[in-house]
N, C-alpha and C positions, 0 to 999 in steps of 0.2 A: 494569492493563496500559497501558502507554504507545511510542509510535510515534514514529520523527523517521527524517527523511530526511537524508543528509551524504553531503555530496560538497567538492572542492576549492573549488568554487564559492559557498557557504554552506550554511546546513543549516536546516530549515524547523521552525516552531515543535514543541512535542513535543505530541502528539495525544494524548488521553486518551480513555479507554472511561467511557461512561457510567456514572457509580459507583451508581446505581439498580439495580443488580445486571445488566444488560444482559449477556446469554452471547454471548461469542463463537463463533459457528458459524460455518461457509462465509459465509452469504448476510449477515450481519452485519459481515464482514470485506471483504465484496465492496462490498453498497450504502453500508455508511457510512463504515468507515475507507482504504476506495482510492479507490471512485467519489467521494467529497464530500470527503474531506479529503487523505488523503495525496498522491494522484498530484495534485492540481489546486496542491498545495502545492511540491510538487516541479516541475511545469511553472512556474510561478510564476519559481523561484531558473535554471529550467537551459531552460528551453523545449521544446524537444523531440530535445534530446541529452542522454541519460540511459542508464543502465544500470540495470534493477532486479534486486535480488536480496533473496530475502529464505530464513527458515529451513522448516525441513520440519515447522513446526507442520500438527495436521490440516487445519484451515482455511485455510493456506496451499499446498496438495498437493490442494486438491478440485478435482475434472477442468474444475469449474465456474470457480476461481480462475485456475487457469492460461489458460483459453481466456481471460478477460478480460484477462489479462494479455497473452499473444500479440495481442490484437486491439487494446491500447488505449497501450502500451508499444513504445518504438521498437527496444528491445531486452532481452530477460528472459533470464536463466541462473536455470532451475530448482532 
């Protein structure tokens, strides 16, 4: 599985899932690929104007994801 942020602005390296077999679940998608890589990558390119959106994968739809998302995100469409 692989990850990248784009926007007008540029678009941040493409993230990879640990190929060691690492399962993506909620808490896997929350601590490693948004808290440490994605979004810090994305503030990076846009600072703190952004828009995230992303698909209705499970682990992106956990009640868990979302709240991280509304609390950490200047603006999220579900």
């Amino acid at each position: 599985m692989v990850s990248v942020g784009v926007s007008k602005l540029g678009y941040t390296n493409l993230i990879l899932v640990d190929s060691s077999g690492a399962k993506v679940n909620g808490a896997y998608y929350r601590n490693v690929l948004l808290s440490q890589q994605l979004l810090p990558a994305i503030r990076q390119i846009s600072g703190e104007f952004f828009i995230f959106q992303q698909d209705s994968a499970p682990a992106h739809r956990a009640r868990e994801t979302i709240s991280l998302l509304e609390r950490e995100t200047p603006t999220f469409i579900s």
